[in-house]
C-alpha positions in Angstrom: 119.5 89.4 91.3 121.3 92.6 90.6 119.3 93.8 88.1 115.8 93.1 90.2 117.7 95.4 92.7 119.2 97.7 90.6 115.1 98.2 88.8 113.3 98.0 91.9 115.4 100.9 93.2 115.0 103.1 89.9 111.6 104.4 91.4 111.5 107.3 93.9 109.1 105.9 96.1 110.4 102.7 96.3 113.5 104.7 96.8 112.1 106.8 99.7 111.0 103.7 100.8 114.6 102.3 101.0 115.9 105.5 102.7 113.4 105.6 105.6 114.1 102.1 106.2 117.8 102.2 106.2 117.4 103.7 109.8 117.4 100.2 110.6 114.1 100.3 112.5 110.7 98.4 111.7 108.0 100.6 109.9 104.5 100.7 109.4 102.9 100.7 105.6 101.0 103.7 107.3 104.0 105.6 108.1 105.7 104.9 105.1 102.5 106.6 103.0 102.3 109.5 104.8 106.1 110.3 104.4 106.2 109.5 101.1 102.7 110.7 100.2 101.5 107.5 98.6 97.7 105.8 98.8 98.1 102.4 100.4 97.9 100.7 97.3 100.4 102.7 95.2 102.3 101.9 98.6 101.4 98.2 98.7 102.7 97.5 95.5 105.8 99.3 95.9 106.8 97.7 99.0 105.5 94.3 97.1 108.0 95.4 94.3 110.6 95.6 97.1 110.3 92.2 98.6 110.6 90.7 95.8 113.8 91.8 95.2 115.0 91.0 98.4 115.8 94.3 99.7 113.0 94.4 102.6 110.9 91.7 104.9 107.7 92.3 106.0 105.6 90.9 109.0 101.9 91.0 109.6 100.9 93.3 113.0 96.9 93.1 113.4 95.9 95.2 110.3 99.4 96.4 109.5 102.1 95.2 107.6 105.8 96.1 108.8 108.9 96.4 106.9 112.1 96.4 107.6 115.5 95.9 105.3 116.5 92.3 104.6 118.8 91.4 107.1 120.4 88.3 105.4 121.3 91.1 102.2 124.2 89.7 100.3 126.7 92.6 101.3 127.3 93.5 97.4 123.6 94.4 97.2 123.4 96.4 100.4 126.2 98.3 99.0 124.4 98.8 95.6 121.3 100.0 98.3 124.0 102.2 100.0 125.4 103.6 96.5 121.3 104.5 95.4 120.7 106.1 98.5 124.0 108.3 98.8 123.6 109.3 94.6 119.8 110.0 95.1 121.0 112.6 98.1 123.5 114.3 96.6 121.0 114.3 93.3 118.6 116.5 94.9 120.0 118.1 98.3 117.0 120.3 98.9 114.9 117.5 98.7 116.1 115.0 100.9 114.8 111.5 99.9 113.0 110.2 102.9 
């Protein structure tokens, strides 16, 4: 399971992904393509890549799909997510990554 982790998190978008959701809140596939700049499919199959891995859970709302971080995360893989997200920050701190 690491490794899924540790892979799905190696893409910046799926990264970004990670980062906007690590607010803790519920978010709209729409919203998360127009922060990241991503068509819904490139999107869609991110997020897809995500859940497999475990990191997120989505739920359908009318046309939209929500995500949100896994809340049952083993607490060694949420602190992989935490390490991603802190190195990917101070890797580019003009660019934040959400």
């Amino acid at each position: 399971m690491p490794l899924a982790v540790l892979s799905a998190l190696s893409e910046p978008t799926r990264l970004g992904a990670m980062a906007i959701l690590s607010d803790g809140g519920e978010h709209c596939v729409c919203e998360l393509m127009a922060r990241l700049e991503a068509t819904q499919s490139r999107m869609s199959r991110h997020m897809k890549v995500l859940k497999l891995a475990g990191l997120v859970v989505d739920r359908r709302d009318a046309q939209w799909v929500r995500y949100r971080l896994n809340p049952d995360l083993a607490p060694e893989l949420g602190a992989i997510v935490t390490a991603a997200l802190a190195a990917a920050a101070q890797d580019s701190p003009e660019r934040k990554v959400a």
